[in-house]
N, CA, C, O and CB atoms as a CASP TS submission, in Angstrom:
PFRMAT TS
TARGET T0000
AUTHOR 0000-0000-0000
METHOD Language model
MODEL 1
PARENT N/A
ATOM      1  N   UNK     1       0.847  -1.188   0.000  1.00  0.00           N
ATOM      2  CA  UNK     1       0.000   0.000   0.000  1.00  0.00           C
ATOM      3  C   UNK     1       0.885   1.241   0.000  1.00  0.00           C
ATOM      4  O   UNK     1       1.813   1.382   0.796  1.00  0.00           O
ATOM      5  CB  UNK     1      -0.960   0.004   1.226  1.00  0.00           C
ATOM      6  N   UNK     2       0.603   2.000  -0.792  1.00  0.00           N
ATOM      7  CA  UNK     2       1.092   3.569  -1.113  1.00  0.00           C
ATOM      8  C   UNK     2       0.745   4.498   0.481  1.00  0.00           C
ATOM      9  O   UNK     2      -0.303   4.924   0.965  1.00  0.00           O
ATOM     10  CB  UNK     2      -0.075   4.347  -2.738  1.00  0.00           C
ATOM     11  N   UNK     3       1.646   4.519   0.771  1.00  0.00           N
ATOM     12  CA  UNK     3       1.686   5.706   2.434  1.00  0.00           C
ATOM     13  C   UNK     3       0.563   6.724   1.738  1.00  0.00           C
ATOM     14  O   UNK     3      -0.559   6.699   2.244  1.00  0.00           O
ATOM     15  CB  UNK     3       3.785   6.902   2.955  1.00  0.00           C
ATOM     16  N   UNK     4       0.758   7.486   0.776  1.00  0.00           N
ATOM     17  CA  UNK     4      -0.140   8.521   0.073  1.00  0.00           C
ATOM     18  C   UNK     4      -1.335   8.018   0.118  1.00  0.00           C
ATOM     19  O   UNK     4      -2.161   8.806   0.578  1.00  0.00           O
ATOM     20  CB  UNK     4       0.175   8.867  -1.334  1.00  0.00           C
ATOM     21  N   UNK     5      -1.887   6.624  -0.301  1.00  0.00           N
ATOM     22  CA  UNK     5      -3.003   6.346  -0.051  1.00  0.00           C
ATOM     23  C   UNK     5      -3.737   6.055   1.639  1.00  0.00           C
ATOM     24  O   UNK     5      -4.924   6.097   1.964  1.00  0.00           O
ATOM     25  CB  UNK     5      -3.009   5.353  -0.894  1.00  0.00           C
ATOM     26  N   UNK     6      -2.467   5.748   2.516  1.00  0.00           N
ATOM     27  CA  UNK     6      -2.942   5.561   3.465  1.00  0.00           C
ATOM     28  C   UNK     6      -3.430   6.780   4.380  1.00  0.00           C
ATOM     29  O   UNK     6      -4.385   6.843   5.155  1.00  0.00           O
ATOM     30  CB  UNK     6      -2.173   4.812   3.900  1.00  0.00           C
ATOM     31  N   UNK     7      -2.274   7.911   3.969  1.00  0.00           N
ATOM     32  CA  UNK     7      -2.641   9.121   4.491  1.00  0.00           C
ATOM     33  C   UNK     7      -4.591   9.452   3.805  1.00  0.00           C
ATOM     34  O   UNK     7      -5.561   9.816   4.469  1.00  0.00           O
ATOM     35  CB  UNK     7      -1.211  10.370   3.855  1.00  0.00           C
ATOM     36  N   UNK     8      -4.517   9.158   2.416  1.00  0.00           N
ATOM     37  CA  UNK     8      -6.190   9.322   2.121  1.00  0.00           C
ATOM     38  C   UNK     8      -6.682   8.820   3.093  1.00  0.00           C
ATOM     39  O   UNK     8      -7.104   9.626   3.923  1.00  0.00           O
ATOM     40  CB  UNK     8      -6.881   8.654   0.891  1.00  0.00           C
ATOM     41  N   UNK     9      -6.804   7.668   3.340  1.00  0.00           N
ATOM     42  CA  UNK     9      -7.780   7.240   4.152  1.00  0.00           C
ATOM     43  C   UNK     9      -7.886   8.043   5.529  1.00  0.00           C
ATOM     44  O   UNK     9      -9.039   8.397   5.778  1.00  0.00           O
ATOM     45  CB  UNK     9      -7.553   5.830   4.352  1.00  0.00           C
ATOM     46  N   UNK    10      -6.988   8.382   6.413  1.00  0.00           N
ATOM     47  CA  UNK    10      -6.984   8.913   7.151  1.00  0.00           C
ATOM     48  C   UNK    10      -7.683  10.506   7.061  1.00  0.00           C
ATOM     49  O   UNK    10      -8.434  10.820   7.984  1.00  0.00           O
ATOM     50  CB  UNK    10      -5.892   8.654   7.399  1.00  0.00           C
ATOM     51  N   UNK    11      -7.448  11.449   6.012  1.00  0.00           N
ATOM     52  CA  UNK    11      -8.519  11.793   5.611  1.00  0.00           C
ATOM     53  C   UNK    11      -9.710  11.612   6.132  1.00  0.00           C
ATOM     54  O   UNK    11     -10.267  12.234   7.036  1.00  0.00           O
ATOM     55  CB  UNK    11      -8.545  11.483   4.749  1.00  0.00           C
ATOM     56  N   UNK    12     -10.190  10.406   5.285  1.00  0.00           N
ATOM     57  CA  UNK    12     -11.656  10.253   5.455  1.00  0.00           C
ATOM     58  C   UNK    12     -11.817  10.198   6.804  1.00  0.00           C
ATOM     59  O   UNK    12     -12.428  11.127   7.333  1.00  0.00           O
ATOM     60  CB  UNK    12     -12.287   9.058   4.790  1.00  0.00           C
ATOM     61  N   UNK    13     -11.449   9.415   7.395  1.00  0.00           N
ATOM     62  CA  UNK    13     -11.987   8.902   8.583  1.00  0.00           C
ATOM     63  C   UNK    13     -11.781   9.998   9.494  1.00  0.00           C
ATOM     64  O   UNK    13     -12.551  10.037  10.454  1.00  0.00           O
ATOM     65  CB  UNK    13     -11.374   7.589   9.047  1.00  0.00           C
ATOM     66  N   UNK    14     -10.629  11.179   9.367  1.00  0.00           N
ATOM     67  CA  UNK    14     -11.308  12.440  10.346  1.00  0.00           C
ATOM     68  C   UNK    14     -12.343  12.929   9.457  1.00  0.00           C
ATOM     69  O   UNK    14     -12.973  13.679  10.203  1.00  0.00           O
ATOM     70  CB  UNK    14     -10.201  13.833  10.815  1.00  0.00           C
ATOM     71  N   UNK    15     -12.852  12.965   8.436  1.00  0.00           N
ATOM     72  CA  UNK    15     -13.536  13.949   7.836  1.00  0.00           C
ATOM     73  C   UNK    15     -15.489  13.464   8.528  1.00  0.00           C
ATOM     74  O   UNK    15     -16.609  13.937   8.718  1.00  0.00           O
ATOM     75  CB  UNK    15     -13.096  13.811   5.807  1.00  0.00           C
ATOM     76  N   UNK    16     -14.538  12.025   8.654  1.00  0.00           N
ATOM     77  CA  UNK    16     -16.535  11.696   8.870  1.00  0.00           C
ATOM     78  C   UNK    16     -16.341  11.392  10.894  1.00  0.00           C
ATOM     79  O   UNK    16     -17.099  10.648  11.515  1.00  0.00           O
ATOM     80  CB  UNK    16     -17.425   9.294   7.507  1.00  0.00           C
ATOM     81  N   UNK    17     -15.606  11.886  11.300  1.00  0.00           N
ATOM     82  CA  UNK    17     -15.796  12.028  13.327  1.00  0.00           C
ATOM     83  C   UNK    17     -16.620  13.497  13.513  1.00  0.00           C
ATOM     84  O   UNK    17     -16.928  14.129  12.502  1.00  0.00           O
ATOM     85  CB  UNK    17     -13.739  12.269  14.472  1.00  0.00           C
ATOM     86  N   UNK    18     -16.849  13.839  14.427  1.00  0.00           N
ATOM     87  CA  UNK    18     -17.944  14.850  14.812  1.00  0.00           C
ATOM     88  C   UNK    18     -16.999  15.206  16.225  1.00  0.00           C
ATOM     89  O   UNK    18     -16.798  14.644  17.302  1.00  0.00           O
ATOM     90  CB  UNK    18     -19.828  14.117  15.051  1.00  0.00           C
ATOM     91  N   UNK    19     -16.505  16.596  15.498  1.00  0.00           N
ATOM     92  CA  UNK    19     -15.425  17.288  16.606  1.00  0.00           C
ATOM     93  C   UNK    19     -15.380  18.395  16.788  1.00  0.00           C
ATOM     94  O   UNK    19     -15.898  18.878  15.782  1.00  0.00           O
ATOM     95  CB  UNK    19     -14.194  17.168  16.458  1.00  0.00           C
ATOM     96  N   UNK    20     -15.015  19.395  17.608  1.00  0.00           N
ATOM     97  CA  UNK    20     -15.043  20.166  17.867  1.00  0.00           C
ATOM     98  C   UNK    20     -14.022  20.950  16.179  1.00  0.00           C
ATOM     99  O   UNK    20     -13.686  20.351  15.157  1.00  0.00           O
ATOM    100  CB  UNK    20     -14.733  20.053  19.397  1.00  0.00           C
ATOM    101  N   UNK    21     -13.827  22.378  16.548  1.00  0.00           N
ATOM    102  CA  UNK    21     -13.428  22.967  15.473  1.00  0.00           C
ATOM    103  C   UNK    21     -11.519  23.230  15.600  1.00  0.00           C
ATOM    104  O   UNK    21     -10.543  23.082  14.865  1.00  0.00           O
ATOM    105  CB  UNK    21     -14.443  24.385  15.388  1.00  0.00           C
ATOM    106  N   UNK    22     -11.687  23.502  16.423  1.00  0.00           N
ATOM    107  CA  UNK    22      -9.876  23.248  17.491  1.00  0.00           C
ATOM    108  C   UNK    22      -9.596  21.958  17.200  1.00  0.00           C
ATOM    109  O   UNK    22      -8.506  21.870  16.634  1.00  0.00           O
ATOM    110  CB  UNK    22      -9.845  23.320  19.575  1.00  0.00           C
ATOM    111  N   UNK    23     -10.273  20.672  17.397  1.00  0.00           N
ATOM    112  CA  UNK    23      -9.842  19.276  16.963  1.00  0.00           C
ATOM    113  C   UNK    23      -9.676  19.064  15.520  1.00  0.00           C
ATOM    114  O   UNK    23      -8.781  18.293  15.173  1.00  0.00           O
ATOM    115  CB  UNK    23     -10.806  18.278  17.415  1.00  0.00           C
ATOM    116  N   UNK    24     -10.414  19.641  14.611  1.00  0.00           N
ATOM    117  CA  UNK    24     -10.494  19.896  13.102  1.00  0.00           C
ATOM    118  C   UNK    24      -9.183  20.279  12.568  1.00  0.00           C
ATOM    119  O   UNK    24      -8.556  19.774  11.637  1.00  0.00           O
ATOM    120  CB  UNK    24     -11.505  21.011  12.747  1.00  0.00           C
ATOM    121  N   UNK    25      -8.801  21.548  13.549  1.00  0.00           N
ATOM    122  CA  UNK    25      -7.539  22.027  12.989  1.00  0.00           C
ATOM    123  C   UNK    25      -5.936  21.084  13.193  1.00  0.00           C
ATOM    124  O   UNK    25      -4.871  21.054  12.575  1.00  0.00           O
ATOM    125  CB  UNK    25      -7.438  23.483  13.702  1.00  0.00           C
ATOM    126  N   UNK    26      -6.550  20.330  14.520  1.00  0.00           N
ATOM    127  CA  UNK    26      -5.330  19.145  14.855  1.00  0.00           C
ATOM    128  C   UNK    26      -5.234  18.035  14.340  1.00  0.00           C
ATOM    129  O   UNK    26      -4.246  17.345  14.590  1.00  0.00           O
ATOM    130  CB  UNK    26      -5.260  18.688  16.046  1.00  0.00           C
ATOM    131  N   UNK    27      -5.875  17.748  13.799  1.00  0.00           N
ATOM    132  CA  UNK    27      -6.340  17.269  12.824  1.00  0.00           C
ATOM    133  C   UNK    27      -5.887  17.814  11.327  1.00  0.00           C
ATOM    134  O   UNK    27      -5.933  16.841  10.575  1.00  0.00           O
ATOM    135  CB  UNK    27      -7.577  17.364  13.101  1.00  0.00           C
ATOM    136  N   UNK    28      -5.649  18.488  10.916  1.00  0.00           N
ATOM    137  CA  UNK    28      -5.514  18.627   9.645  1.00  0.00           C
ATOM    138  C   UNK    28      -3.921  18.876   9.793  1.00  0.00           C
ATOM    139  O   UNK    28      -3.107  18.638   8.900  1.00  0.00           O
ATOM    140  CB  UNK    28      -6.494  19.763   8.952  1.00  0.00           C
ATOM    141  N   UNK    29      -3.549  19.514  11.366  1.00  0.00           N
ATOM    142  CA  UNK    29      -1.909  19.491  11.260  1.00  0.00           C
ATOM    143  C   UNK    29      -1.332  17.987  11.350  1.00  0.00           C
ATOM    144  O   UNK    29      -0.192  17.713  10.972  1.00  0.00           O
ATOM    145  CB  UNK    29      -1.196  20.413  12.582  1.00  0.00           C
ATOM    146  N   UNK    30      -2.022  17.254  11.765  1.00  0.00           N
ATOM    147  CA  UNK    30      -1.495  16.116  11.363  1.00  0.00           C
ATOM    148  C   UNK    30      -1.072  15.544  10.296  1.00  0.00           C
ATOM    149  O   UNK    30       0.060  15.071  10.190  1.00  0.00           O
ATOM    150  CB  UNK    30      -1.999  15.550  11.607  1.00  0.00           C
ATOM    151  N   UNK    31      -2.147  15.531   9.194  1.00  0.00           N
ATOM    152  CA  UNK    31      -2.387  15.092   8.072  1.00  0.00           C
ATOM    153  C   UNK    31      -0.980  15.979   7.509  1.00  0.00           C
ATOM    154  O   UNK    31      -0.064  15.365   6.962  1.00  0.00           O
ATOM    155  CB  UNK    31      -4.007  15.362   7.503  1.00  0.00           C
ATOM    156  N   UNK    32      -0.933  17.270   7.681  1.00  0.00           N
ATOM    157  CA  UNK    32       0.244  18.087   6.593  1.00  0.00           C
ATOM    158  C   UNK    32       1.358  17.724   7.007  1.00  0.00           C
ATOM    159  O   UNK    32       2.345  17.899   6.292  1.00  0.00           O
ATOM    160  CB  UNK    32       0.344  19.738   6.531  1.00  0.00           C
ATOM    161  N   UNK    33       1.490  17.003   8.529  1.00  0.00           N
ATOM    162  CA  UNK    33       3.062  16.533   9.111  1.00  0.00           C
ATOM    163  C   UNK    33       3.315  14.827   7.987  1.00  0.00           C
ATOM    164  O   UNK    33       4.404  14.454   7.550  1.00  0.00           O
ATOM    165  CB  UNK    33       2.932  16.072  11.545  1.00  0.00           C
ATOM    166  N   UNK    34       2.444  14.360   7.854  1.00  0.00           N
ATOM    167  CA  UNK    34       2.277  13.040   7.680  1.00  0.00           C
ATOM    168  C   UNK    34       2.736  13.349   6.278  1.00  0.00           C
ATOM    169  O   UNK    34       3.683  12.657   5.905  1.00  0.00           O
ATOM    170  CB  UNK    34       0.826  12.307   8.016  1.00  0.00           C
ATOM    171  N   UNK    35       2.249  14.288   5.370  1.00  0.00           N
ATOM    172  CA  UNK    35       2.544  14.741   4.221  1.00  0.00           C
ATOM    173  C   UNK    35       3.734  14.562   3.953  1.00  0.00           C
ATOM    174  O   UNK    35       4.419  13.683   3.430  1.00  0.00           O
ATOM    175  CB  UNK    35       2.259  15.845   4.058  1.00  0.00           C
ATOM    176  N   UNK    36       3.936  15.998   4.604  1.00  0.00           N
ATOM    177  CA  UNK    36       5.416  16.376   4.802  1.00  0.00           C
ATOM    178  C   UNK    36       6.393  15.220   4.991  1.00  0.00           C
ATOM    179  O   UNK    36       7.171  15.170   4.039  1.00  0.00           O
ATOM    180  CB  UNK    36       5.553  17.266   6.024  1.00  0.00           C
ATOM    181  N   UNK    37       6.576  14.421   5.763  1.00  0.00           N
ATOM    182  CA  UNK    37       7.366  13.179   6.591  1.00  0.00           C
ATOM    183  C   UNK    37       7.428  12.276   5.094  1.00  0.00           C
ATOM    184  O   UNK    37       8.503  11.799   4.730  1.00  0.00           O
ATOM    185  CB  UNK    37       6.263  12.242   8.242  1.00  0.00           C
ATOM    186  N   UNK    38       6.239  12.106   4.324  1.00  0.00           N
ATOM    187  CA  UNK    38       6.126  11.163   3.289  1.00  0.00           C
ATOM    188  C   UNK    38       6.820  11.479   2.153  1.00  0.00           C
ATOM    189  O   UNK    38       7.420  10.679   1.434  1.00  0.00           O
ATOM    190  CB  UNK    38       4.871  10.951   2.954  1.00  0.00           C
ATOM    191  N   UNK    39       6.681  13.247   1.933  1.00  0.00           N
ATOM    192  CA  UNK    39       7.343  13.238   0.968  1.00  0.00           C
ATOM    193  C   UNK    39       9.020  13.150   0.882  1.00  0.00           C
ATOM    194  O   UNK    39       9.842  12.786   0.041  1.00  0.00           O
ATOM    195  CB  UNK    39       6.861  14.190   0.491  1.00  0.00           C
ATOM    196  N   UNK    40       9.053  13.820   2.555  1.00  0.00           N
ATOM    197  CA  UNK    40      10.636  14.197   2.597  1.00  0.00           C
ATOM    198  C   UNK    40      11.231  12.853   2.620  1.00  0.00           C
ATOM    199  O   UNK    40      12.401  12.895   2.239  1.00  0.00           O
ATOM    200  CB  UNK    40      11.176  15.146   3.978  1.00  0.00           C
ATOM    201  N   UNK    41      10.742  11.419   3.006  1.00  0.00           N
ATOM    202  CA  UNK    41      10.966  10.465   3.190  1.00  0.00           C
ATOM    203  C   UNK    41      11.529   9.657   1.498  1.00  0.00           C
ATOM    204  O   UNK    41      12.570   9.129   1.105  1.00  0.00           O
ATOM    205  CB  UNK    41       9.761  10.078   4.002  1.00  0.00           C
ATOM    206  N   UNK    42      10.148   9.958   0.883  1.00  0.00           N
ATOM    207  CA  UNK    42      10.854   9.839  -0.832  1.00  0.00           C
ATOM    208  C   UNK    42      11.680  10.212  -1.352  1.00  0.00           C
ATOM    209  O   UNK    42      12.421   9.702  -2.192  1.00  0.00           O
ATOM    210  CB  UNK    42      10.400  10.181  -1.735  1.00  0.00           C
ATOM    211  N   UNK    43      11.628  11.523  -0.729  1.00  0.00           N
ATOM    212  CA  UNK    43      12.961  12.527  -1.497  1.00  0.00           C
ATOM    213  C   UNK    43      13.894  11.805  -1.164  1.00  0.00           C
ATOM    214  O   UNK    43      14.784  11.572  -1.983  1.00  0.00           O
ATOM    215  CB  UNK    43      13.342  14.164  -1.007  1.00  0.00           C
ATOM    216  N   UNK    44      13.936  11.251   0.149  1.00  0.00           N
ATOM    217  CA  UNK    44      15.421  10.804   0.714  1.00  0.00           C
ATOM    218  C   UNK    44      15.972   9.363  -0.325  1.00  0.00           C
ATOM    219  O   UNK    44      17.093   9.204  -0.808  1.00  0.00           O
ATOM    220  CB  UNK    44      15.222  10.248   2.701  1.00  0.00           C
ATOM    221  N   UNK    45      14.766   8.449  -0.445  1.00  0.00           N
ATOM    222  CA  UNK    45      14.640   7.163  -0.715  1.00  0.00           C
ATOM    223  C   UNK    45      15.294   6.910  -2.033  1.00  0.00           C
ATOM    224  O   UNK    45      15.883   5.860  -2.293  1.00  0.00           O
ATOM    225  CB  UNK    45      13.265   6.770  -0.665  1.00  0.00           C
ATOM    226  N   UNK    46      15.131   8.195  -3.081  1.00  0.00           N
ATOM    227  CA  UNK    46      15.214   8.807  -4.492  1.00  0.00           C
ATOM    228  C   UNK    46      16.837   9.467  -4.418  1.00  0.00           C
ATOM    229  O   UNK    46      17.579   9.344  -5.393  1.00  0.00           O
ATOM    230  CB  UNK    46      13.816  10.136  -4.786  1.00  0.00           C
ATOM    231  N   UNK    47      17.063   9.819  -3.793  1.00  0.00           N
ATOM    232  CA  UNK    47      18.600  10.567  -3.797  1.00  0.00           C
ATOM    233  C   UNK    47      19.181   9.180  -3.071  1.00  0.00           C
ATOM    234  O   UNK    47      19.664   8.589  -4.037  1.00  0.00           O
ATOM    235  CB  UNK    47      18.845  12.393  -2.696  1.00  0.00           C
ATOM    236  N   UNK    48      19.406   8.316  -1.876  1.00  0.00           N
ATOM    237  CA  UNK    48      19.936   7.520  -1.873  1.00  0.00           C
ATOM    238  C   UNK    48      20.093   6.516  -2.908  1.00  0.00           C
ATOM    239  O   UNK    48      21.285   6.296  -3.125  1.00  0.00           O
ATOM    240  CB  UNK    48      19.670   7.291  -1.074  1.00  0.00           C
ATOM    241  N   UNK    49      19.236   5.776  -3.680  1.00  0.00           N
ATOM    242  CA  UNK    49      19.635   4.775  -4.671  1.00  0.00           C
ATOM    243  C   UNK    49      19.512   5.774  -6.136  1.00  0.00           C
ATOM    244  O   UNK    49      19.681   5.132  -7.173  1.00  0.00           O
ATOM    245  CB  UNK    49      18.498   3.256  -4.602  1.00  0.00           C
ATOM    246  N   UNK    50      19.298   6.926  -6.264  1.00  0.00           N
ATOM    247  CA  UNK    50      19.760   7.415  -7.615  1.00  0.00           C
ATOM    248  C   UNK    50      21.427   7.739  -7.486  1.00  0.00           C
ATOM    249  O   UNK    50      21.839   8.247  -8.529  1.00  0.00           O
ATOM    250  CB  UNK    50      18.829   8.865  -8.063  1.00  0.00           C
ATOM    251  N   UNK    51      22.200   7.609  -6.726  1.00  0.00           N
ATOM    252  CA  UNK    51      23.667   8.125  -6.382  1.00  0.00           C
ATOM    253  C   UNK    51      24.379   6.646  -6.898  1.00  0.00           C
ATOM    254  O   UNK    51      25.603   6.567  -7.011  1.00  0.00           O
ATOM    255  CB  UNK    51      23.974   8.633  -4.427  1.00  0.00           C
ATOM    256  N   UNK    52      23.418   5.408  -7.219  1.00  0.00           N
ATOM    257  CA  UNK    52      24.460   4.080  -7.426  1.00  0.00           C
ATOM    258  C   UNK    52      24.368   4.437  -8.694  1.00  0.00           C
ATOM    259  O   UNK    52      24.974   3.805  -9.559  1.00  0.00           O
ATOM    260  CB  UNK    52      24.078   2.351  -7.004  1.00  0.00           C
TER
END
């Protein structure tokens, strides 16, 4: 499974909880850390075996 897809799902499943609006926003900083972490993680994955 694609991390990118898993982050979707996660998505959904805050999108359909019933939360306050402060939880919404912790919530969505999650999701952009998870982003973030995934992509910088590729980047890394992509510069280590493009250097052989």
């Amino acid at each position: 499974m694609d991390i990118f897809d898993l982050i979707e799902k996660f998505k959904h499943k805050f999108e359909q909880l019933d939360v306050s609006y402060l939880r919404e926003l912790q919530q969505e900083i999650i999701i952009l850390n998870l982003e973030k972490y995934a992509w910088s993680l590729q980047n890394y994955i992509i510069e280590k075996y493009s250097e052989k």
